[in-house]
C-alpha positions in Angstrom: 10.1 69.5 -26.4 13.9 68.9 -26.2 13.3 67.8 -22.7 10.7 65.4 -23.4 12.6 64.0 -26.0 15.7 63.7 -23.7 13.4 61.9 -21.1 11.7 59.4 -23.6 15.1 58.1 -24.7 16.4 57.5 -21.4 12.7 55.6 -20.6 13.4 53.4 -23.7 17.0 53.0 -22.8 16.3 51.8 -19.3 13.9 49.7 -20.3 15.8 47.9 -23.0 17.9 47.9 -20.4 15.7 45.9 -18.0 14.6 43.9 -20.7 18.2 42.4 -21.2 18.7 41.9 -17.7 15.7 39.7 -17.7 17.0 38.1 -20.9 20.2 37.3 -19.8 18.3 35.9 -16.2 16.5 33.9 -18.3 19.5 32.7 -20.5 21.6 32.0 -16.9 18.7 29.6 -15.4 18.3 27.6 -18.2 19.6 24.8 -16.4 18.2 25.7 -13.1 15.7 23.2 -12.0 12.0 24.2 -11.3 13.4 27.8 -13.2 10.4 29.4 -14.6 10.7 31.9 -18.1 10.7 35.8 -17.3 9.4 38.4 -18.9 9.2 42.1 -18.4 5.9 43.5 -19.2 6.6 46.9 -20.6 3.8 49.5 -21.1 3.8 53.0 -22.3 4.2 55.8 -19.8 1.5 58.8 -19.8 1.1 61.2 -22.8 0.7 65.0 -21.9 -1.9 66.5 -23.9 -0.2 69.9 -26.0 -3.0 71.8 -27.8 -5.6 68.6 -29.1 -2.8 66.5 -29.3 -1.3 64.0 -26.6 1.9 63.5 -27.0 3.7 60.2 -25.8 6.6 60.4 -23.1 8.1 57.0 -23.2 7.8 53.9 -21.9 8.6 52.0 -18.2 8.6 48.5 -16.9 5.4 47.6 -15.2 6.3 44.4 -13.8 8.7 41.9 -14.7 6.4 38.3 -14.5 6.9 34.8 -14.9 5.3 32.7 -17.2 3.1 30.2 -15.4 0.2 27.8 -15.9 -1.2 26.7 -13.0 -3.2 24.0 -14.1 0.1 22.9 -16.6 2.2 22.4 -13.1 -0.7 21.2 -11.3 -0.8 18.4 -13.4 2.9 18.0 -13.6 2.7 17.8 -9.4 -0.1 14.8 -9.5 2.0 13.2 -12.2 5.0 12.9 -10.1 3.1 12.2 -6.8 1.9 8.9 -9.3 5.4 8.7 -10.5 6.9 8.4 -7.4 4.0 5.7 -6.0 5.3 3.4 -9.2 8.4 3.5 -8.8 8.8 2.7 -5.0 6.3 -0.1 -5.8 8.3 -1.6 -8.5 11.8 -1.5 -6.5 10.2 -3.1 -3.9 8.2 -5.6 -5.8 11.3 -6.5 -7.8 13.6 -7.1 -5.2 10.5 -9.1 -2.9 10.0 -10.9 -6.8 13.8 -11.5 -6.7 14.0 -13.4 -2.7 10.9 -15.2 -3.3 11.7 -16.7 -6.7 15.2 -17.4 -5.6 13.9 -18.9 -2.3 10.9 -20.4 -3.3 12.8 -22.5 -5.4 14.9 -23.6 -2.7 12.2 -24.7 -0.4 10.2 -26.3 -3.6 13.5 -28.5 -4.6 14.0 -29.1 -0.3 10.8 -30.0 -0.6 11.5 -32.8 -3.4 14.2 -34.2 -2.4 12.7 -34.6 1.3 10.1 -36.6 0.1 12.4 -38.8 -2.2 14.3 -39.5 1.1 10.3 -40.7 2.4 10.2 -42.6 -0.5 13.9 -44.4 -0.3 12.4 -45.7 3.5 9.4 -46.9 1.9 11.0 -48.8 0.0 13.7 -50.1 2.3 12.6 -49.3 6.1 15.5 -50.8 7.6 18.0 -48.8 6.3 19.5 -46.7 8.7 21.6 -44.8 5.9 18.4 -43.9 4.0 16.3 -42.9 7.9 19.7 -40.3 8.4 19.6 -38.8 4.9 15.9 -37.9 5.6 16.3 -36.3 8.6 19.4 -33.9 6.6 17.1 -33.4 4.3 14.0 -32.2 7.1 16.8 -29.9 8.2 17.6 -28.2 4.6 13.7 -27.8 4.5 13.2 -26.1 7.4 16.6 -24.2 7.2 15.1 -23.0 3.5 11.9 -21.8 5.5 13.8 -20.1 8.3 16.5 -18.1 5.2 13.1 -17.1 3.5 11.4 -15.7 6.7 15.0 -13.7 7.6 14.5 -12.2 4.0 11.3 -11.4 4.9 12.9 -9.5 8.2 15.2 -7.8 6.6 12.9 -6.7 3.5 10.7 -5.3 6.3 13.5 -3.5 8.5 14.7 -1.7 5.0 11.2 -0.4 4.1 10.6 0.8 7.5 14.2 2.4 7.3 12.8 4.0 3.7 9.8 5.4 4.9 11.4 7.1 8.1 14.1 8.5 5.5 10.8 10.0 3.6 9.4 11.3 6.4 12.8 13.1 7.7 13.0 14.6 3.8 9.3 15.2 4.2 10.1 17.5 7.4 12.9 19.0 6.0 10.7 20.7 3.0 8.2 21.4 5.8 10.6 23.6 7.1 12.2 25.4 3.9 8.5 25.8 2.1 7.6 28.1 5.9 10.6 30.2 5.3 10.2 30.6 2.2 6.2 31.9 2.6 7.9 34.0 5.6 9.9 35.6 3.1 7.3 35.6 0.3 5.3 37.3 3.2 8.1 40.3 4.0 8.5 40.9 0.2 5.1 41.6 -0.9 3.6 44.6 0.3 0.0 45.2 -0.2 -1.4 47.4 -3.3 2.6 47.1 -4.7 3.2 45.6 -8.3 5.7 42.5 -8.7 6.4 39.7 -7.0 9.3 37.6 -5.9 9.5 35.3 -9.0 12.5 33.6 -8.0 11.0 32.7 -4.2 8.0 31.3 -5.9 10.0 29.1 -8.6 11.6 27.7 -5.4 8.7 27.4 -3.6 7.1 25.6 -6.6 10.3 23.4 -6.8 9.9 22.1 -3.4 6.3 21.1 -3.5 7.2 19.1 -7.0 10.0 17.6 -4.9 7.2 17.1 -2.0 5.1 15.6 -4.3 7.3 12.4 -5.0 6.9 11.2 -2.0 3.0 11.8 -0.9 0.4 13.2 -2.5 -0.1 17.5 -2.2 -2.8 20.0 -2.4 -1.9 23.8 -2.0 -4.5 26.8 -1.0 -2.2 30.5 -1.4 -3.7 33.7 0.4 -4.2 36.8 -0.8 -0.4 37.9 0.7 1.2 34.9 -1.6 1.8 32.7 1.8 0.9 29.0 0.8 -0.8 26.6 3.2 0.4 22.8 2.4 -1.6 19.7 2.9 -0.6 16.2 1.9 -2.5 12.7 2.0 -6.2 13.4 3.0 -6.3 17.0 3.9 -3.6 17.0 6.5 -1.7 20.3 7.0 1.8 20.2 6.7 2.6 23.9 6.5 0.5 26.2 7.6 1.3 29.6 6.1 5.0 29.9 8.7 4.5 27.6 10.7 6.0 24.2 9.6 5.0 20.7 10.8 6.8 17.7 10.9 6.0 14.2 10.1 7.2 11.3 13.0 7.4 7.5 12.1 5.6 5.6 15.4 5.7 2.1 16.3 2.9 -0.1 14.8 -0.4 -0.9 17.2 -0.5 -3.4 17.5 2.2 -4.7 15.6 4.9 -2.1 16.5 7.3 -3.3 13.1 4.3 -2.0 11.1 5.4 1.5 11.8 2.8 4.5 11.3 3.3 8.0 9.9 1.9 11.0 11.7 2.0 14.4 11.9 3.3 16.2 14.7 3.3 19.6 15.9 4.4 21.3 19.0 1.9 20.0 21.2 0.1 17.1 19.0 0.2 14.1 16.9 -2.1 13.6 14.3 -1.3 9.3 12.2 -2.4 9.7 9.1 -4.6 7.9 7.0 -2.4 5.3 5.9 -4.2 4.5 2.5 -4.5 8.0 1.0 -0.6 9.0 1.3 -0.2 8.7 -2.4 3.5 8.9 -4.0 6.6 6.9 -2.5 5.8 6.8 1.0 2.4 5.3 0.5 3.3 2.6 -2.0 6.0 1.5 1.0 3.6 1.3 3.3 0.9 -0.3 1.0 3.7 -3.0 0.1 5.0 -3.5 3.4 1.3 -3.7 4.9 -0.1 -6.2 1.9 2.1 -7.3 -0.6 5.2 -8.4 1.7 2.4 -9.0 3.9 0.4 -11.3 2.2 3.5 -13.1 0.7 5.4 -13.9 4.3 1.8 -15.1 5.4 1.0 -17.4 2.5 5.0 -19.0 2.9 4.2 -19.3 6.7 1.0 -21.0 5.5 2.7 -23.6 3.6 5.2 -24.1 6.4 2.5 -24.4 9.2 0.1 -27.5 6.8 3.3 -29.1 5.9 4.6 -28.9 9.5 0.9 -30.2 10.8 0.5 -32.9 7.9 3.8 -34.4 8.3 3.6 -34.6 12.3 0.0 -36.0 11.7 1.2 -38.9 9.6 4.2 -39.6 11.6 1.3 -40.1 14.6 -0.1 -42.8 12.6 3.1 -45.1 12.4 5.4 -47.0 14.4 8.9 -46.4 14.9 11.7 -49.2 15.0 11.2 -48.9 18.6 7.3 -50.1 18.0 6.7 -46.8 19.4 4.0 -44.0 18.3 5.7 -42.0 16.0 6.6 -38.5 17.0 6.4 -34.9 15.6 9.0 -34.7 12.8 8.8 -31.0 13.4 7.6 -28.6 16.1 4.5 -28.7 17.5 2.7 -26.1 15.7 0.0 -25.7 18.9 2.4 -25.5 21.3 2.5 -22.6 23.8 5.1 -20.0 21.5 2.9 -20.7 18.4 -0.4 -20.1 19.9 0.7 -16.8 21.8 2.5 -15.5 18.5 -0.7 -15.8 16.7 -2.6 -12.6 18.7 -1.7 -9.6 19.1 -3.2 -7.2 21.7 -3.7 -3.7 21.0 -1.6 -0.9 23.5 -4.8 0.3 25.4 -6.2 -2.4 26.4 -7.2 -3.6 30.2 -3.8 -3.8 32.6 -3.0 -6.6 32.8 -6.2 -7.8 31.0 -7.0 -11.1 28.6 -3.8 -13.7 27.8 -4.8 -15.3 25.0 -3.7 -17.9 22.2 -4.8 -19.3 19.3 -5.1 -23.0 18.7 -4.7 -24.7 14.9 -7.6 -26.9 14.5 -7.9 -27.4 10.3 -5.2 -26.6 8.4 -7.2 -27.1 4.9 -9.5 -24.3 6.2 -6.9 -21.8 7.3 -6.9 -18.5 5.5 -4.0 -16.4 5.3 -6.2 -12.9 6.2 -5.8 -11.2 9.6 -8.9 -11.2 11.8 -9.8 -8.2 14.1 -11.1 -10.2 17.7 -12.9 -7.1 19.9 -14.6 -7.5 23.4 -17.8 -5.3 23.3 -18.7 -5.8 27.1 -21.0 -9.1 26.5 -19.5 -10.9 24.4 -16.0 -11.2 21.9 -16.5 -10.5 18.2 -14.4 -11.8 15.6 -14.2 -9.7 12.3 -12.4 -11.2 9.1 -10.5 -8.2 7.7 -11.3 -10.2 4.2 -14.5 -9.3 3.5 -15.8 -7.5 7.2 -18.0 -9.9 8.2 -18.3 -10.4 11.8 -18.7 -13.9 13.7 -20.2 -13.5 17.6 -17.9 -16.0 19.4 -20.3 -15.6 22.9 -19.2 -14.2 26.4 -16.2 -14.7 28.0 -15.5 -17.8 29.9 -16.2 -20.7 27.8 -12.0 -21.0 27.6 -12.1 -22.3 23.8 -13.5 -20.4 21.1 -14.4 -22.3 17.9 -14.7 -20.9 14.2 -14.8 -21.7 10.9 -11.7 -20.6 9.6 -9.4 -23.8 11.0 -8.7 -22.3 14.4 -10.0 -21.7 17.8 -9.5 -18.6 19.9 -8.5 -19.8 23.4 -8.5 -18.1 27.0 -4.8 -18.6 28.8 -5.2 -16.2 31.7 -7.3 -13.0 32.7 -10.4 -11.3 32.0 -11.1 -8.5 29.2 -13.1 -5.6 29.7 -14.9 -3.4 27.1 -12.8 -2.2 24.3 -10.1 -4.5 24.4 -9.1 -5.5 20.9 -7.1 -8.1 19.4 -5.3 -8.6 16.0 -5.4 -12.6 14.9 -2.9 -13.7 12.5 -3.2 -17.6 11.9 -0.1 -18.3 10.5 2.5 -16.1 12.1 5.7 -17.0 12.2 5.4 -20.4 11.4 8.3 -20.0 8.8 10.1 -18.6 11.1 9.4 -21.2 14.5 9.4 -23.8 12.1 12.1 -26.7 13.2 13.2 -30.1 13.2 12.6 -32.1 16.4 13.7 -35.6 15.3 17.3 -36.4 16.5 17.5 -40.0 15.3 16.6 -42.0 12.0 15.0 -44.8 13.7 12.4 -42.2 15.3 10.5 -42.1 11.9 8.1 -43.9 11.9 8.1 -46.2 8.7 5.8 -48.9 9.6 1.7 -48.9 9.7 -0.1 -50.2 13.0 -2.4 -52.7 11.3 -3.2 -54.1 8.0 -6.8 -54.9 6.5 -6.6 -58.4 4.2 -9.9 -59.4 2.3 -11.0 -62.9 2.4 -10.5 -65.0 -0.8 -14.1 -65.9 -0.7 -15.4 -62.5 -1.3 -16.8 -61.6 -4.5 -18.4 -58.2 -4.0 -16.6 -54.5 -4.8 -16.9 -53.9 -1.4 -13.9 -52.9 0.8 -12.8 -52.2 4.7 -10.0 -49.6 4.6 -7.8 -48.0 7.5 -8.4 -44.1 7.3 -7.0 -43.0 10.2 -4.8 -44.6 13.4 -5.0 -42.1 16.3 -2.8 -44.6 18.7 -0.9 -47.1 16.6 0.5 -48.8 20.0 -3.2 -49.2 20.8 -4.1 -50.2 17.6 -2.2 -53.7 17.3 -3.6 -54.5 20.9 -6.7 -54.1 19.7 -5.8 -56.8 16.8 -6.6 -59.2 15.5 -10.2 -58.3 14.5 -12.4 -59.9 11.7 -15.1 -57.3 10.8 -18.6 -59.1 8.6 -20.8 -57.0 6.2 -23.8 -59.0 5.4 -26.7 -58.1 3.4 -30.1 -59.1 4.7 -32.2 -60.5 3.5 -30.2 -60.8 0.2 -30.8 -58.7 -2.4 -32.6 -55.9 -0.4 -29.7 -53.0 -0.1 -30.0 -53.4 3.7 -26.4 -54.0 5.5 -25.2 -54.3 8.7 -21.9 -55.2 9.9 -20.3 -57.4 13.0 -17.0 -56.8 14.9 -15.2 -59.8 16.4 -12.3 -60.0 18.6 -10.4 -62.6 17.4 -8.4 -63.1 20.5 -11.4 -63.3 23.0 -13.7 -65.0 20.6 -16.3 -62.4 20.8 -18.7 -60.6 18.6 -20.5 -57.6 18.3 -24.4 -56.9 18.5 -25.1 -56.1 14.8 -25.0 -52.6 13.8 -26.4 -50.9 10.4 -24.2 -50.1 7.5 -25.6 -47.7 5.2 -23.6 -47.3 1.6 -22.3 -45.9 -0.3 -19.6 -45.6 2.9 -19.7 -45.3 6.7 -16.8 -44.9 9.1 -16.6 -46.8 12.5 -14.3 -46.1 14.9 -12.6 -48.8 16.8 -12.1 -50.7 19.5 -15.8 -49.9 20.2 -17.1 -47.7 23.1 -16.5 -48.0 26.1 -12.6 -48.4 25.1 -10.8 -45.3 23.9 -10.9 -45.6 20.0 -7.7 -46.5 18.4 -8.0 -46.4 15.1 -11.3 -45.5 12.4 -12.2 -48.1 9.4 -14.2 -47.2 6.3 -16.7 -49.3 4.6 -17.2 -48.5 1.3 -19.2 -50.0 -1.4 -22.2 -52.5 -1.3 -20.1 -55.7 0.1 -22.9 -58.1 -0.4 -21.7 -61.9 -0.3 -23.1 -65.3 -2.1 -26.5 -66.1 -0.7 -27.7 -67.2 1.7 -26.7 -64.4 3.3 -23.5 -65.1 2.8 -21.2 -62.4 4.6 -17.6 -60.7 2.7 -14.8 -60.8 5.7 -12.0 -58.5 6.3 -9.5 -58.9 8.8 -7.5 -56.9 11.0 -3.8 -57.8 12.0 -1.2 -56.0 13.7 1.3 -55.0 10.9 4.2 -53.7 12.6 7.4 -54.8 10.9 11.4 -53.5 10.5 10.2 -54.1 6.6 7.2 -52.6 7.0 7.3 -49.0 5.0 3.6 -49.1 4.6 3.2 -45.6 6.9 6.5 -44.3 5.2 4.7 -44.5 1.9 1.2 -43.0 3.7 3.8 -40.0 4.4 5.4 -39.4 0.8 2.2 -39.8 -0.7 1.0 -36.3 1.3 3.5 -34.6 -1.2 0.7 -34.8 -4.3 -2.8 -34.1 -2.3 -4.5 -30.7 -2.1 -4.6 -29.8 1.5 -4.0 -26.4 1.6 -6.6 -23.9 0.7 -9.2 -25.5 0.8 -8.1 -29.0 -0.2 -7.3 -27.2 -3.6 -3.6 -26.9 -3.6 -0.3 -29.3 -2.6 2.6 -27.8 -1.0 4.7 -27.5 -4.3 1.6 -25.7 -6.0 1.0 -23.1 -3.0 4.7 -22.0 -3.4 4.4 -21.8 -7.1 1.5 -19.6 -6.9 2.4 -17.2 -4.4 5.9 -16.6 -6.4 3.3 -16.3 -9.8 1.7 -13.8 -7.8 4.3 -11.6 -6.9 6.0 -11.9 -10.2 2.6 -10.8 -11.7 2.6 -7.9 -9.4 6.2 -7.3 -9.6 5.6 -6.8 -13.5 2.7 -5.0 -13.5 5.1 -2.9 -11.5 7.3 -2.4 -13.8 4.8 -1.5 -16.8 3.3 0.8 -14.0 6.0 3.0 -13.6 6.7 3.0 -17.4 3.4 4.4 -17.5 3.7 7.0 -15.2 7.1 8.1 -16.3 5.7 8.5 -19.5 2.3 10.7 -18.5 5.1 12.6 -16.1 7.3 13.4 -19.5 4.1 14.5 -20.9 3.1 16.8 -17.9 6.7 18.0 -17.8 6.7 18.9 -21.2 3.5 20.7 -21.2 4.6 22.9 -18.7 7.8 23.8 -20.1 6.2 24.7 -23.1 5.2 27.5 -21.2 7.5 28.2 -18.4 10.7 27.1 -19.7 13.5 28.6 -21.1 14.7 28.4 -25.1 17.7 29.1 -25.6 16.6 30.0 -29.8 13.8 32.8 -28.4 16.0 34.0 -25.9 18.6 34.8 -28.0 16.5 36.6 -30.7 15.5 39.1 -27.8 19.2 40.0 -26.7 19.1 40.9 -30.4 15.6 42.7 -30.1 16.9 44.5 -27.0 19.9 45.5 -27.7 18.7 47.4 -30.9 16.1 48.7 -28.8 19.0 49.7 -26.4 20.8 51.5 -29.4 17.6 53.2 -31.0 17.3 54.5 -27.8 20.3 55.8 -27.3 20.5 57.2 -30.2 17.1 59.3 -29.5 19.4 60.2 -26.1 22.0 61.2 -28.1 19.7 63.5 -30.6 18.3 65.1 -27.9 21.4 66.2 -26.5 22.4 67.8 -29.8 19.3 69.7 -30.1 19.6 70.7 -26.7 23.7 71.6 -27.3 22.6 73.8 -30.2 19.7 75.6 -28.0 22.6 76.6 -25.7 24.8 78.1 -28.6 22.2 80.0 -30.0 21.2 81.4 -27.0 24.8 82.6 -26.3 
């Protein structure tokens, strides 16, 4: 009896024993990150049975756990793989909100203060002063472009450099999560109680750490080893062995670097889309919202570019020449090769192809996915995937309905080759002044339209376009007659006569409300296009309403400078709907939008992630008030049982003496 007595103290002291040493663990890691709570499960050791009695013999520690929820950190993980998503988006979006508001402005005032410069010719053609200060100003605007583009660049370059510093941390955890399930694996030993608590808070540590920067699901064996998989299912460890994740160049745009995993032998890319946590939301911003921003500014730079050089066409210089392109050529060779981008495996040395601006009001700022199928090339807008046939190969020029044409250079494609079409590439960044001298601008129309006193109708004869202004004053003077007859029916017709020659025109039909002719007539190469509008019928009999055509050319003459500044108020991009000022404006709304939605975003998150956190450390971590209320438990527990030690030695002390 003394014996057992002796034996159940020394249980109880040992295990008070244990108990503070898991105490004071706890009390030690209470700053330790990813630490979860301890506790030593005691439980009482077998009775013997004496007589009809069992009698206790102590107690022992049966295992010494840790106190974890796994659906508490499980939700903790997905909250930080979300947390981690907002708040790479909303770095990113802020500083893109921060260039484009700061440059966007820019180009906007360039923009202004190039057109006043338009404005000050109009008004006095002849200046040479005024022709200088607009061609300074043509090169602050497309300086402004180029600044905004290099932003672009470098925003681009530093998210690529972010994602491949994810990836190396992302291979680095790889590595320490397979030793630490190779150690996991040499410290558990089948049928044995315990496990290696410590190992698995660290374990658990690095996949929360994992979990900011992709998305992570976990499967653990029945040995404790954990298999890791991140994005869509892809394994990253798998059990000991670790896998690594590479950054590869683009395809076929290498700058728009892909992630993949890579083992000894293989390389898997990964589904972009489904990375979750900071490395997606790099890639998502690099791939669409610095994306779609750089292609809506090159856009704006490409219409105004095109618009400008298109008006400029229809004047005449001081030189009476045709007036030139104020700024590059945006069909030129460079442009039109930038604009396509061929895809690594295709046909050696296979289709050269370009792609030609024909309607900058229709042009879209979407990619387009061209493909060769064998018979004939398809074009998918990446939009909405629908898919335009364009027909066999051959034809040379490709027309569609999105304001450009896809044209052959050189070569042949064979099945499978594929193309990437980006309409507006790097038209920010081509985009240049070509202009060396003031006098080069072409101020002055081509040819004027005067009414004759004697009409008395609403009617009018308008110039709506010049194609060859040189041509065009040739071509003058013309007197063109709309006549109504018989008078009073609603049926026109109209007469051309060269007033030089003394000649007239059959007459042709004119049917309101307006109707364009294109002049001089066929055979001769059309000059310039006239519109009549309105229901020009003159005094009867058949009286007809005259409008002639002079050659207008003049050093005063600021008649095409004014048909220039007035381009700075119409809607031609998108669709007609939106000037150039307005376009800016609403891709900077845009992003600012985003950029604060953002912001609120990661507010969010951080706030569901303080929840998560919370939760779980309501189970797992450590208080300081409980944990010292147990060194206070245990250590009497200690005492008590050592006082039952110490009894038991004086019973057994006075056994001896009485047996001596």
């Amino acid at each position: 009896m003394t014996v057992n007595l002796y034996q159940t103290g020394v249980s109880g002291l040992l295990s008070a024993q244990q108990q503070l040493a898991t105490t004071g663990h706890n009390i030690a890691n209470v700053n330790t990150d990813g630490y979860s709570r301890q506790r030593a499960e005691q439980s009482p050791t077998q009775a013997l049975q004496s007589g009809g009695n069992f009698i206790g013999t102590g107690t022992y520690v049966a295992d010494i756990s840790r106190l974890y929820d796994q659906f508490a950190y499980r939700e903790q993980v997905i909250n930080q793989s979300n947390l981690g998503a907002a708040n790479a988006s909303n770095a990113s979006l802020t500083q893109l909100n921060g260039i484009l508001g700061s440059a966007g402005g820019a180009i906007t005032s360039s923009i202004e203060q190039f057109y006043q410069s338009i404005n000050s010719i109009a008004d006095n053609p002849s200046d040479p002063a005024l022709r200088s200060i607009a061609l300074n100003q043509a090169k602050t605007l497309t300086t402004n472009f180029n600044n905004l583009n290099d932003s672009f660049d470098r925003i681009e370059t530093a998210t690529n450099g972010e994602i491949e510093e994810i990836a190396k941390q992302i291979s680095e955890i790889s590595t320490e999560l397979a030793n630490i399930n190779e150690q996991i694996l040499h410290t558990n030993s089948p049928g044995q109680p315990g496990q290696p608590n410590d190992l698995l808070d660290e374990r658990d540590r690095l996949i929360n750490q994992l979990a900011e920067f992709t998305s992570v699901n976990t499967v653990t064996d029945a040995n404790g080893v954990m298999t890791v998989m991140i994005g869509s299912g892809n394994t990253l460890v798998a059990g000991t062995t670790p896998l690594s994740l590479q950054v590869v160049p683009g395809d076929p745009d290498p700058l728009q670097t892909q992630v993949a995993i890579a083992s000894k032998n293989t390389t898997i890319p990964l589904k972009q889309d489904s990375l979750g946590g900071s490395l997606g939301a790099k890639i998502k911003f690099r791939d669409e919202d610095l994306a779609q921003a750089r292609s809506q500014i090159n856009r704006v730079a490409l219409v105004l570019s095109e618009t400008l050089n298109g008006a400029q066409r229809q004047g005449l210089d001081l030189n009476q020449g045709q007036g030139a392109n104020f700024f590059r050529d945006i069909n030129d060779t460079t442009n039109q090769t930038s604009r396509i981008l061929p895809y690594s495996g295709n046909s050696t040395p296979g289709l050269q192809a370009g792609i030609e601006i024909t309607n900058v009001s229709q042009l879209p700022t979407n990619d387009f996915d061209l493909s060769f199928d064998g018979a004939n090339y398809q074009l998918t807008n990446l939009a909405d995937g629908t898919t335009t046939n364009l027909g066999a190969p051959g034809s040379g020029t490709y027309t569609t309905s999105f304001g450009f044409n896809f044209v052959e250079n050189s070569g042949t494609p064979a099945a499978g080759d594929r193309f990437t079409i980006r309409p507006t590439e790097n038209s920010a960044a081509l985009m240049q002044v070509e202009l060396t001298d003031g006098k080069a601008i072409a101020a002055s129309s081509a040819v004027s339209v005067t009414a004759s006193s004697n009409n008395v109708s609403a009617g009018e004869v308008e110039i709506v376009a010049v194609a060859d202004p040189v041509a065009a004053r040739a071509a003058a003077p013309l007197r063109v007659n709309v006549l109504e007859s018989p008078a009073g029916s609603g049926t026109f017709n109209y007469t051309i006569t060269n007033l030089t020659t003394n000649t007239t025109s059959a007459p042709a039909a004119y049917t309101p409300p307006s109707q364009q002719i294109q002049l001089p007539a066929a055979p001769a190469t059309a000059a310039f296009t006239i519109e009549i509008s309105g229901r020009p019928s003159g005094q009867a009999p058949n009286g007809p309403e005259q409008f002639t055509i002079s050659d207008a050319f003049g050093t005063g003459n600021g008649e095409n400078a004014k048909f220039i500044a007035d381009t700075r108020e119409q809607g031609i991009i998108n669709g007609g709907r939106e000037s150039f000022s307005q376009s800016i404006g609403i891709t900077t709304a845009q992003v600012g939008s985003q950029a604060k939605a953002a912001e609120l975003g990661a507010e969010t998150s951080q706030a569901l992630f303080t929840q998560a956190f919370n939760r779980n450390q309501e189970t797992s971590g450590v208080n300081l008030d409980e944990e010292a209320a147990n060194l206070l438990r245990f250590q009497q527990a200690y005492q008590a049982s050592s006082r039952v030690v110490s009894v038991a030695n004086t019973i057994f002390d006075t056994l001896l003496s009485a047996v001596g």
